[in-house]
C-alpha positions as CSV (number, residue, x, y, z in Angstrom):
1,X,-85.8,56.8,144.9
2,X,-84.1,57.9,148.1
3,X,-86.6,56.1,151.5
4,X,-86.7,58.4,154.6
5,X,-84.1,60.6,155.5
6,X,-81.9,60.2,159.3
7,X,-80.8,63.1,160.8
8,X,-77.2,63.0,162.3
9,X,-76.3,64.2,165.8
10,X,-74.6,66.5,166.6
11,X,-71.4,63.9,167.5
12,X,-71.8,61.8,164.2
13,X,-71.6,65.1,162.5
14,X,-68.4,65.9,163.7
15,X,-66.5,63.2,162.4
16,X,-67.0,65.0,159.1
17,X,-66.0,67.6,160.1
18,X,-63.0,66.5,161.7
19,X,-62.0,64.5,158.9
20,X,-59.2,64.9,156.6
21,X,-56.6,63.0,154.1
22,X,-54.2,62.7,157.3
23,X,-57.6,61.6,159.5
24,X,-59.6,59.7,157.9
25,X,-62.4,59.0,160.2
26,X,-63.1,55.5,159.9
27,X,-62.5,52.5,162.4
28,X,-61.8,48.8,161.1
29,X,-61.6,45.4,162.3
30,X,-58.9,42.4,161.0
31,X,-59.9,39.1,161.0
32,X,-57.8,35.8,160.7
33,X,-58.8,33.0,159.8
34,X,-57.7,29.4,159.2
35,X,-59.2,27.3,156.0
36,X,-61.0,24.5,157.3
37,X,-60.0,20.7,157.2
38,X,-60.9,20.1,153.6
39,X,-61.2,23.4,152.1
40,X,-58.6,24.1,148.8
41,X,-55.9,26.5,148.5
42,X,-59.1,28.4,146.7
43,X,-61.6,29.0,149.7
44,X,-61.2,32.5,149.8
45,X,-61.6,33.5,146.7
46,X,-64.7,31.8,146.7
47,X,-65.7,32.9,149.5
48,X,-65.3,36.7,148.1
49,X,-67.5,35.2,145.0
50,X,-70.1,33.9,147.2
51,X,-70.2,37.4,148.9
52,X,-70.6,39.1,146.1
53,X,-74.1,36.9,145.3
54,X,-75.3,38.7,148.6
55,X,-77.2,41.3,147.1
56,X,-80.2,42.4,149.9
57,X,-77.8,45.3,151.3
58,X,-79.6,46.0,154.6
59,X,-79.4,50.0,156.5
60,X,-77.1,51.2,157.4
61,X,-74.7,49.9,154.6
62,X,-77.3,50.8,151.8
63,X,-77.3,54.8,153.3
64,X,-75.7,57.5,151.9
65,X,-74.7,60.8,153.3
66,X,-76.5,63.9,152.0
67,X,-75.4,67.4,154.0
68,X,-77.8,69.4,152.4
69,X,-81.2,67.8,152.7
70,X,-85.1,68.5,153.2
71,X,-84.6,67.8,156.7
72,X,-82.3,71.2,157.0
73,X,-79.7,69.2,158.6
74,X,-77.1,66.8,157.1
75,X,-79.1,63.1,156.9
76,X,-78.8,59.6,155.8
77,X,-80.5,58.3,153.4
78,X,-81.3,55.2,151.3
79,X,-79.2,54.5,147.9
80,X,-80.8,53.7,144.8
81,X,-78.6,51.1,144.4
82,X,-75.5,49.7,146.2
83,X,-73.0,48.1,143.4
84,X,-71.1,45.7,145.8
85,X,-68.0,45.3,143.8
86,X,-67.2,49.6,144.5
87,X,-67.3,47.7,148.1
88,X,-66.4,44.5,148.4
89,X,-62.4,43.4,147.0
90,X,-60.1,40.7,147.2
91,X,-56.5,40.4,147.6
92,X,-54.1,37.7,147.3
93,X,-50.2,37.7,149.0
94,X,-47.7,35.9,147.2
95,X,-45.5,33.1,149.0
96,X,-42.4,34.9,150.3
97,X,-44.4,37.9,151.0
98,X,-47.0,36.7,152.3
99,X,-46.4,36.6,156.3
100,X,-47.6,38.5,159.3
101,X,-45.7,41.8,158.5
102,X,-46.5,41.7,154.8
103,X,-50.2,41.2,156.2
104,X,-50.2,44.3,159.0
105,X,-48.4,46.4,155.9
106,X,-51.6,45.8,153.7
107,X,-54.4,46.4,156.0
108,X,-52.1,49.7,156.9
109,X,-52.2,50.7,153.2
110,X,-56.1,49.5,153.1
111,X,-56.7,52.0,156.0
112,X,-55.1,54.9,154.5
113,X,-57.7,55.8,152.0
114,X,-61.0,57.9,153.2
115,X,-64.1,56.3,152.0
116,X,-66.0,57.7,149.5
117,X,-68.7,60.0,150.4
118,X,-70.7,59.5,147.3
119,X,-72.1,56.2,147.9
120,X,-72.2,53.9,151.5
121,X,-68.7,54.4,153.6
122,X,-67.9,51.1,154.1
123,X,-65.8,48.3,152.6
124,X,-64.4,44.4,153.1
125,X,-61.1,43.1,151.7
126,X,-61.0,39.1,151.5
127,X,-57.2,38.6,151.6
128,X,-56.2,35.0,150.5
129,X,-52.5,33.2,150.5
130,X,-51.7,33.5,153.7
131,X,-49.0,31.4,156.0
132,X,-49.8,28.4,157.1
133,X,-53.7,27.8,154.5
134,X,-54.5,31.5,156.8
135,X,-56.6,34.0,155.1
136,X,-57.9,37.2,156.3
137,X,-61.1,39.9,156.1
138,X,-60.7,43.3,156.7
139,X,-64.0,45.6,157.3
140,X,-63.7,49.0,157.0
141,X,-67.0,51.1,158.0
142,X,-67.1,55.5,158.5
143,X,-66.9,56.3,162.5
144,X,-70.7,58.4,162.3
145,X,-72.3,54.9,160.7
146,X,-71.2,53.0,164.2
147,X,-68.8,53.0,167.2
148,X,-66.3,50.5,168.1
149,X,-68.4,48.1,170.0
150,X,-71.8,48.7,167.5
151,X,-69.4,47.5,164.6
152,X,-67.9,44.3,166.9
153,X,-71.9,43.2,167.8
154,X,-72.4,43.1,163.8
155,X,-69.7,41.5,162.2
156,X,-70.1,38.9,165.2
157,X,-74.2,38.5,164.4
158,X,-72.7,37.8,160.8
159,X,-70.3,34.8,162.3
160,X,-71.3,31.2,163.7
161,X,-70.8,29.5,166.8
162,X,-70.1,26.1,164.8
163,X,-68.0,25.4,162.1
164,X,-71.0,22.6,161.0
165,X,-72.7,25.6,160.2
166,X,-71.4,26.5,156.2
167,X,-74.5,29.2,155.7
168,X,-72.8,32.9,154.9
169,X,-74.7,36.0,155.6
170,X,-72.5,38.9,155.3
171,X,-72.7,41.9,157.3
172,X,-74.3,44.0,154.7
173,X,-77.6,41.4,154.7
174,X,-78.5,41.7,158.0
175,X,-81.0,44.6,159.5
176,X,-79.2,47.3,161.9
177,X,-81.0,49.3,163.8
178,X,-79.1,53.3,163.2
179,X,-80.6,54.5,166.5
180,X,-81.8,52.9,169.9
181,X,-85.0,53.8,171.6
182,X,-83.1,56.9,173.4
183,X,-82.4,58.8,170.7
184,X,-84.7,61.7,171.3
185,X,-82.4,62.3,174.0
186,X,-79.4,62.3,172.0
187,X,-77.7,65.4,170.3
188,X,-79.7,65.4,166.8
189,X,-83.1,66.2,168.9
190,X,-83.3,69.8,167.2
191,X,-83.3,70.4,163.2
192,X,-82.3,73.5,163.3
193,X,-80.7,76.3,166.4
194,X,-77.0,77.0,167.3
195,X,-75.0,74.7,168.6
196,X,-75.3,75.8,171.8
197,X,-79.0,75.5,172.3
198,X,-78.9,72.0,170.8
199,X,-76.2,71.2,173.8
200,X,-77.8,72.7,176.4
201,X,-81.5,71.8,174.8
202,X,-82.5,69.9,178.5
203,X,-82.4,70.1,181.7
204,X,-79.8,66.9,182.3
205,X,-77.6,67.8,180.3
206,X,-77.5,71.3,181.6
207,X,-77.2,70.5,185.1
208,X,-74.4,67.6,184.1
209,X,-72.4,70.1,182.5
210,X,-72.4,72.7,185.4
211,X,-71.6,69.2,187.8
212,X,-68.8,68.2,185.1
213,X,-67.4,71.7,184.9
214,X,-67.4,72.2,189.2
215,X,-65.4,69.0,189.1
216,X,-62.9,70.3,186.2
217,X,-62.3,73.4,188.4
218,X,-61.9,71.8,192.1
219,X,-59.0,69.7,190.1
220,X,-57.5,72.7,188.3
221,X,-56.7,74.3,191.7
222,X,-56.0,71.3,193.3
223,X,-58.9,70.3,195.3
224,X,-58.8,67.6,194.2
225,X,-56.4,64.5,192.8
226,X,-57.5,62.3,189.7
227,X,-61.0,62.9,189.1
228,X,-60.5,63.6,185.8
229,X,-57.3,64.9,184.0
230,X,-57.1,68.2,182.5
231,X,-57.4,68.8,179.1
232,X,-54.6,70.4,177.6
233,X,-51.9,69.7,180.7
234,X,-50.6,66.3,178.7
235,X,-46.4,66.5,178.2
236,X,-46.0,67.5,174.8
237,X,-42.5,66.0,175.1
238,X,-43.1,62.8,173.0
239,X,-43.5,61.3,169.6
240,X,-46.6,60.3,170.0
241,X,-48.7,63.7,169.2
242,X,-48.1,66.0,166.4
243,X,-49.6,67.0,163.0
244,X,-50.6,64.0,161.6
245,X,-49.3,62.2,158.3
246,X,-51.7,60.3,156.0
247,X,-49.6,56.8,155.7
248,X,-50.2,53.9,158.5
249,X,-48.5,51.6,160.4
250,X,-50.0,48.2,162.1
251,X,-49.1,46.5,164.6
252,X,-50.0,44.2,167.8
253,X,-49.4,42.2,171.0
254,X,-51.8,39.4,172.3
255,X,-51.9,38.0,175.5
256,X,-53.7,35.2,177.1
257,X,-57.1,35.9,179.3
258,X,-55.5,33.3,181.4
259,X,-52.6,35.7,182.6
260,X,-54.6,38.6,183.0
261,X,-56.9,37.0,184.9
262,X,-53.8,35.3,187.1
263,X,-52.4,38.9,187.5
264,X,-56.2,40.5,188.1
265,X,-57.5,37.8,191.2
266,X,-53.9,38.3,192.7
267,X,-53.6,42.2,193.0
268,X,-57.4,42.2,193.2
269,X,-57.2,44.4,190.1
270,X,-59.9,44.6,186.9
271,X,-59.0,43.8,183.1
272,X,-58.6,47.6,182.5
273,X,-56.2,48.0,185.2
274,X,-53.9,45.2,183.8
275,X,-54.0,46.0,180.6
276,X,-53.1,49.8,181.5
277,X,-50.6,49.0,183.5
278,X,-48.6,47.1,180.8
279,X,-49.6,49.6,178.1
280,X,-47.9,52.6,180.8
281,X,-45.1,50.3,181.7
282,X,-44.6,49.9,177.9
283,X,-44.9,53.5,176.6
284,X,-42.3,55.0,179.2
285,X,-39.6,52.2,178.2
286,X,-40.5,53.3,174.3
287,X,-40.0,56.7,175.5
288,X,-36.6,55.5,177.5
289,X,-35.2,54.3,174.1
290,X,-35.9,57.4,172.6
291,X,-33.8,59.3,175.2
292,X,-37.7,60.5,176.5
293,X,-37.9,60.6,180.5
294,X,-40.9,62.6,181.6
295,X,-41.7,64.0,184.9
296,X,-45.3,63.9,184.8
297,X,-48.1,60.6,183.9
298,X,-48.8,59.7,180.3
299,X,-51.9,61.4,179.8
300,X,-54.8,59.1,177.6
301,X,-57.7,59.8,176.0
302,X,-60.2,57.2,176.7
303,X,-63.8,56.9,174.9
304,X,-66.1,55.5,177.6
305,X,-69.3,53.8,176.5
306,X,-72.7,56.0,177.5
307,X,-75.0,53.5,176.3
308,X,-77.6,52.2,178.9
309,X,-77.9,48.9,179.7
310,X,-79.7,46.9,177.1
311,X,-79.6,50.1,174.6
312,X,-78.6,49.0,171.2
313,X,-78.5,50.9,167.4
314,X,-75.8,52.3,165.3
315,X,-74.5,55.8,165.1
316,X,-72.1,57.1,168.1
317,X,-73.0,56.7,172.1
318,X,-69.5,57.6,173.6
319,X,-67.7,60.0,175.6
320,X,-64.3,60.4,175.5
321,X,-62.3,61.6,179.1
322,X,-58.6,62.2,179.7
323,X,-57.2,60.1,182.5
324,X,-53.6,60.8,184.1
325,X,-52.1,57.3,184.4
326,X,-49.1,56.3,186.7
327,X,-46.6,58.9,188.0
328,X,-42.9,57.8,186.3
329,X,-42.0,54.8,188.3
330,X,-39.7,51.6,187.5
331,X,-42.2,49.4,190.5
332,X,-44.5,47.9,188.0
333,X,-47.1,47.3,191.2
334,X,-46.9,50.7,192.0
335,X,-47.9,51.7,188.5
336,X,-50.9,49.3,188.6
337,X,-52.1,50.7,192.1
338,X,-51.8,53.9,190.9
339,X,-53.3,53.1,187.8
340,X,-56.2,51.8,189.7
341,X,-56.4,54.7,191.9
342,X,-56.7,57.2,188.5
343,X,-59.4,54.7,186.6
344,X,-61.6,54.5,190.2
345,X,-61.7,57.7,190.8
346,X,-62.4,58.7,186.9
347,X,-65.6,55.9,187.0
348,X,-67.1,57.8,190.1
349,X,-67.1,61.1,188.5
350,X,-68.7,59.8,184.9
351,X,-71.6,57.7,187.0
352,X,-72.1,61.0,188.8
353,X,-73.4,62.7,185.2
354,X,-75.7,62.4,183.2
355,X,-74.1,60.7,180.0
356,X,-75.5,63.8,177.9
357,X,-73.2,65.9,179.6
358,X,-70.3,63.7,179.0
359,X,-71.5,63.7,175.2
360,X,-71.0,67.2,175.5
361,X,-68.0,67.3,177.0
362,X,-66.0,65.4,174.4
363,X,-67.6,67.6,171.6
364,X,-66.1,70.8,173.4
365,X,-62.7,69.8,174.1
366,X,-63.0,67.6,170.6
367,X,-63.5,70.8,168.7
368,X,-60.1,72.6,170.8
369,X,-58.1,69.7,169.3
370,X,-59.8,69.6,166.0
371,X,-58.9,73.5,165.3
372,X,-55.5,72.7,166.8
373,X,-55.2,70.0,164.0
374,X,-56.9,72.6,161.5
375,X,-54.3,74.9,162.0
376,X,-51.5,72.6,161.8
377,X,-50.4,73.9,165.7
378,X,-50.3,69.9,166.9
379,X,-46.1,70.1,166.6
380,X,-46.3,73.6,169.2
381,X,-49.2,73.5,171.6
382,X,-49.7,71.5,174.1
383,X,-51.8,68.5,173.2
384,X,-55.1,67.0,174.8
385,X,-53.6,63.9,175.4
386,X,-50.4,61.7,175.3
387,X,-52.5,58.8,173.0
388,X,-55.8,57.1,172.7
389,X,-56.6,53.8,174.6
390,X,-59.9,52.4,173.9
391,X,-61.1,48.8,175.2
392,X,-64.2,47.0,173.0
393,X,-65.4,44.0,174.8
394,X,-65.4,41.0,172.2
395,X,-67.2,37.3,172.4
396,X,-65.5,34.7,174.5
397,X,-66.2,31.9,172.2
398,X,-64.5,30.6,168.7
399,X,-66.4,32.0,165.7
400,X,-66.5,30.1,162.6
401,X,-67.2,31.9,158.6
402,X,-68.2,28.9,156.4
403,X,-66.4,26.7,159.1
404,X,-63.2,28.3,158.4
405,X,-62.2,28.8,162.4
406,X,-61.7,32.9,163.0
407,X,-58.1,32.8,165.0
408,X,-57.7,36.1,165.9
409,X,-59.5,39.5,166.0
410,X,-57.7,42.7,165.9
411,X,-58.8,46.3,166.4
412,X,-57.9,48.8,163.7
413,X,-59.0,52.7,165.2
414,X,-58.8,56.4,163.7
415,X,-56.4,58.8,164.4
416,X,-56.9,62.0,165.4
417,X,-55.2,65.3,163.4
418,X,-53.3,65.8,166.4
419,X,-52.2,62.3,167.1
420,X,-49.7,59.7,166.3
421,X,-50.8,57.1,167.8
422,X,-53.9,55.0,169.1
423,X,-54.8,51.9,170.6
424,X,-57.3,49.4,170.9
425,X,-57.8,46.6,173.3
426,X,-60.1,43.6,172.0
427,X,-60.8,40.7,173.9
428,X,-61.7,37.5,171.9
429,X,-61.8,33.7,172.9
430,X,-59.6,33.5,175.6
431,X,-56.4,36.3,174.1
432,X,-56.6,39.9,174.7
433,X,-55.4,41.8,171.8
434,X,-53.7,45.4,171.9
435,X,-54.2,46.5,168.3
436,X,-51.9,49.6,167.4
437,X,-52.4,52.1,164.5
438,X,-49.9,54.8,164.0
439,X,-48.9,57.4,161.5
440,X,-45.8,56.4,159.5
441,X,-44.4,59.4,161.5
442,X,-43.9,57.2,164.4
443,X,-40.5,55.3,164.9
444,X,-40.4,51.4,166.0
445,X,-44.2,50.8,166.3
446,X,-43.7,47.0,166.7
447,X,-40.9,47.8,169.3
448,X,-43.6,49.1,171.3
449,X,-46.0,46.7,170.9
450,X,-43.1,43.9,172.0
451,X,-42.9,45.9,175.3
452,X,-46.5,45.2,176.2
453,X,-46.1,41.6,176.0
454,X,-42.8,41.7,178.1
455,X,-44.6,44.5,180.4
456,X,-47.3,41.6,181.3
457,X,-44.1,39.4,182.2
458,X,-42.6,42.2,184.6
459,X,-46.6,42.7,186.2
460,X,-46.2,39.0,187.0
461,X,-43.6,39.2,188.8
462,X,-44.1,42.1,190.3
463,X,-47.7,40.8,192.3
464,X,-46.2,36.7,192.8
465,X,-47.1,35.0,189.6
466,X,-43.9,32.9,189.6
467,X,-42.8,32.5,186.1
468,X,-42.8,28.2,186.1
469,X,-46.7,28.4,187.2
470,X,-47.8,31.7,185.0
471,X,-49.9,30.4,181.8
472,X,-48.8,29.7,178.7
473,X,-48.3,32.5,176.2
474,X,-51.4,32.3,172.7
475,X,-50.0,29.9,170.5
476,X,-49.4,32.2,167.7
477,X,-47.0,33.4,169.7
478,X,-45.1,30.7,170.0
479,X,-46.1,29.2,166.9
480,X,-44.8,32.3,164.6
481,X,-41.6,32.6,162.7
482,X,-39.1,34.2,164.7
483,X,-38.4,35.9,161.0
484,X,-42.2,37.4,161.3
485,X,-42.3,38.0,164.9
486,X,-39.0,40.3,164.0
487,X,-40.7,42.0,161.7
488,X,-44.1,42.5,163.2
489,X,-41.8,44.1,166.2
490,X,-40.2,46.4,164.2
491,X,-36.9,45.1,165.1
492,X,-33.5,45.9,162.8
């Protein structure tokens, strides 16, 4: 018997819409772990046996998506049942194909699919016979269950903070809240109306929007300089929009905290403007190899977190704003001042709205690029943006899954239908990873993500960090194969 139905806003909504074979709207997360001191060449598979033993499937991972429903609107609701084998798998790589690359191509391929919308949309892969006694879990849950950083707080609730600690509780067992106390506030406050009365349903959002779109117009005539870039105004002059193609690509860099930090307390810079400045520094010498100079900033798209402080619950509590980053320059401290100068100016004008009408924002311009994708015009118009860059804040301390040590955690986003390319920054116990999805469209993924380590390198220099006294790079860096690190590159 199906329990109490959950309406979906208006935001969580559209990511069925949007979704298609070639955009599956589902975000992911690829962990690494190491088999503990004593654990046999079989740990994983038991520990995929021992999930499976986990039967008390907690919301939302026992809901179900009906979009006609006694509430009028699409709603969640509760499953009969939730057979965990249609969601829980394991995998096993054999030795010679079993290193980094061969790892990156499987999650790709596990990313490809959309879930199924006839029972819960999510998933986990144990993956066993990795290098080095590694093994790996890949989670896989729908964008309208949970955001970026909602689906980072659970799986880490799941983990524990010892490896002493052998007790498992998947992510599936434990309660979620699907909505925080402020959800009367959110879009899904009205069953039924037009769209436009459910956007403009109160007065803060109203008066946000007419303050967002005041803002929007001083910068189109040029009144003003960064507040937010325009939607629309990106170059289209680069392989990194354009109708989008069902396969994936994976691939990543990882840097140390240590260096970021070294680089941040010396240019008086944040985290965001590092890690920004590599990723710009990065994406114009990917374009240079592509015989690709532009004359304008790469423009991102960057979803910006709305919750207030202390608010928690599933669903979707993000905005997503363009933001111009450095003018073409070869100075890599001139791109992170200017970089700075962009993200500075775009933080004033977000704190100066209410976070309803940035909500509203993202669903407006969100829907331009959706019928752009809809109508297949992603390879002729201009696009939103030049790529996505998302940052989700992760724990600072080691996490343990039946004491096997977690070694690295890795991002894995959506694509848009207009989009090649996106990119997720992920910050775990002490390394900063840069986790890159991509269309198999795109040429030399892993070239690019080698240029964002090497960017970090030139940023060093660039500000004082001599070389001899910058930290040491994450030791699966210099641990790895240079056979894997090759192929994880994307080098010939």
């Amino acid at each position: 018997m199906l329990g109490a139905m959950t309406r979906l806003s208006l935001l969580d909504l559209a990511f069925f819409i949007a979704e298609s074979e070639a955009s599956p709207k589902h975000v992911a997360g690829l962990h690494i772990h190491q088999i503990p001191k004593g654990g046999k060449a079989g740990f994983a598979r038991q520990l995929y046996e021992e999930f499976l033993t986990h039967t008390d499937v907690q919301p939302p991972f026992d809901q179900v998506i009906h979009f006609v429903s006694p509430a009028l609107m699409p709603s969640w609701g509760a499953a009969e049942s939730v057979d965990l084998k249609q969601h829980v798998f394991f995998h096993r790589l054999e030795r010679g194909t079993n290193d980094r690359a061969a790892l990156y191509a499987l999650a790709a391929r596990l990313h490809e699919p959309v879930l199924d919308r006839s029972r819960p949309l999510w998933e986990v892969h144990v993956i066993a016979g990795l290098w080095d006694r590694q093994f790996a879990v890949y989670y896989k849950m729908h964008h309208a269950v949970a955001d970026g950083i909602t689906m980072t707080r659970w799986g880490v609730e799941s983990l524990r903070t010892t490896p002493g600690d052998p007790t498992v509780t998947p992510v599936w067992t434990l309660a979620h809240t699907r909505r925080g106390d402020g959800r009367s506030k959110r879009l899904d406050q009205a069953i039924a109306g037009t769209v436009w009365k459910q956007l403009t349903a109160n007065s803060k959002r109203a008066v946000g929007i007419g303050r967002l779109t005041a803002m929007l117009a001083l910068e189109a005539v040029r009144l003003t300089k960064n507040a937010i870039a325009l939607p629309f105004m990106a170059s289209g002059d680069t392989p990194f929009t354009g109708n989008a193609t069902p396969g994936r690509q994976f691939a990543t860099a990882a840097v140390p905290m240590a260096r970021i930090d070294a680089i941040r307390k010396q240019s008086r810079a944040t985290l965001n403007h590092v890690a920004l400045t590599c990723l710009d520094g990065a994406m114009h010498r990917y374009l240079a190899d592509e015989g690709i100079a532009l004359d304008r900033p790469i423009t991102i798209q960057m979803p910006v977190n709305l919750r207030r402080e202390g608010e928690k619950g599933g669903g979707n509590k993000i905005g997503i704003i363009l933001v111009d980053l450095s003018p073409p320059t070869d100075d890599a401290y001139v791109r992170l001042r200017n970089v700075g100068y962009s993200l500075r100016n775009v933080r004033s004008m977000i704190d100066a709205v209410a976070p309803e009408a940035v909500e509203t924002y993202t669903i407006l311009t969100g829907l331009l690029g959706q019928i752009a994708g809809m109508l297949k015009l992603a390879d002729v118009v201009t696009p939103m943006g030049n790529t996505l860059v998302s940052n989700v804040p992760g724990p600072a301390e080691r996490l343990y899954l039946k004491g096997a040590p977690l070694l690295e955690m890795h991002p894995v986003s959506t694509l848009p239908a207009t989009h090649l390319l996106n990119i997720t920054l992920f910050s775990y116990a002490g390394t900063l990873h840069f986790g890159l999805i991509a269309t198999d469209a795109l040429p030399h993924l892993g070239r690019l993500a080698a240029y964002v380590e090497e960017e970090v390198a030139a940023l060093e220099e660039a500000v004082g960090i001599a070389a001899s006294t910058a930290p040491d790079r994450p030791a699966r860096t210099r641990s790895r194969p240079a056979g894997q690190r090759a192929a994880q590159r994307g080098q010939p």
